[in-house]
Structures are given as C-alpha cells and as structure tokens.
N, C-alpha and C positions, 0 to 999 in steps of 0.2 A: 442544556439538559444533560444528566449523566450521563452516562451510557456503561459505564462501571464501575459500581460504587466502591469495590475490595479497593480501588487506587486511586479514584475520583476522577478518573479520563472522565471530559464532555465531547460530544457530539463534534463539536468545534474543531477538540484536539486529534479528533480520526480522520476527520476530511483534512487537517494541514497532511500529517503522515499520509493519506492518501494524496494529497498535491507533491507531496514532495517524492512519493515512487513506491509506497506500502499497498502494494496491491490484493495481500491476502491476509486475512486474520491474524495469522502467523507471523506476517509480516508487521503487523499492526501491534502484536505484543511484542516480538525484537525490540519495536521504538519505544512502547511507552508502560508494559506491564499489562495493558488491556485483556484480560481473557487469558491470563495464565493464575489467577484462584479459583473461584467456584465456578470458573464458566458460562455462569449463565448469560453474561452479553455478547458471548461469541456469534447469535443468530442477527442480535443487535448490530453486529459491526458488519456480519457480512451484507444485511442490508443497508449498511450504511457505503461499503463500498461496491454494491453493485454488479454491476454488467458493464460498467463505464469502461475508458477509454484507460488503459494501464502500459505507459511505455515499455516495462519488462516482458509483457505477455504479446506486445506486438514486433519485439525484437526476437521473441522466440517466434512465436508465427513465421518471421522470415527465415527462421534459420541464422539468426544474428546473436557475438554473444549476448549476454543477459547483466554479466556482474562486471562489467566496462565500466567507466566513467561517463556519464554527459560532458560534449562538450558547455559553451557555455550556452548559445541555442537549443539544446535540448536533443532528443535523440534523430531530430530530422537532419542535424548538422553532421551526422555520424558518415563517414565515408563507404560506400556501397560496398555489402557484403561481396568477394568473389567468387 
C-alpha cells in the first residue's frame, strides 16, 4: 500500500528505512522523499514508525553519541559510554 503517493514510497519501503535506523519522519524523507511535497503522509509515517524500539533514540537516552557508525552487531556491540 502507498503511503505517498507525490513519490510512490510503500508502506514496505518505510519499515526497511525504519530497519535500517530512520527513526523520525524527517528521517524518513532524508532516505526516500516521503513527506517533503504536500504532506499529507507525514501522520501516515509517524504511525508507521511508532513508539518502537529506535537504536539513535536509545544511544541518546544513554548519553551515547548518536551519528557513530554501528559496528557490525549493531549498536549493542558499541563500546560502553565513559
């Protein structure tokens, strides 16, 4: 299903960006266009990405930076903040 039609992003294509570390709207149009024409799927996306579990929002929560790399484990492999 679409989820905006101005660029023809699916549903599909906001959950890979959100797999892949797009944890806000915002972030969601950086990757793919989604929600920078008329807007209107922007309510679309945020319920698309939720309240879920977002590696950038739980590296800030610690005080960790944010725009690191993952290793190749993912951010649990990360060496403990000092």
């Amino acid at each position: 299903m679409y989820v905006c039609s101005c660029f023809g992003i699916t549903e599909a294509q906001v959950k890979k960006h959100a797999e892949d570390g797009a944890c806000t709207p915002r972030q969601i149009a950086s990757a793919c266009k989604a929600g920078t024409d008329c807007g209107s799927c922007v309510r679309r996306i945020q319920a698309l990405l939720g309240r879920g579990a977002c590696p950038r929002r739980e590296l800030a929560d610690q005080g960790r930076p944010m725009l690191a790399e993952f290793p190749a484990g993912g951010p649990a492999d990360l060496p403990e903040a000092a």
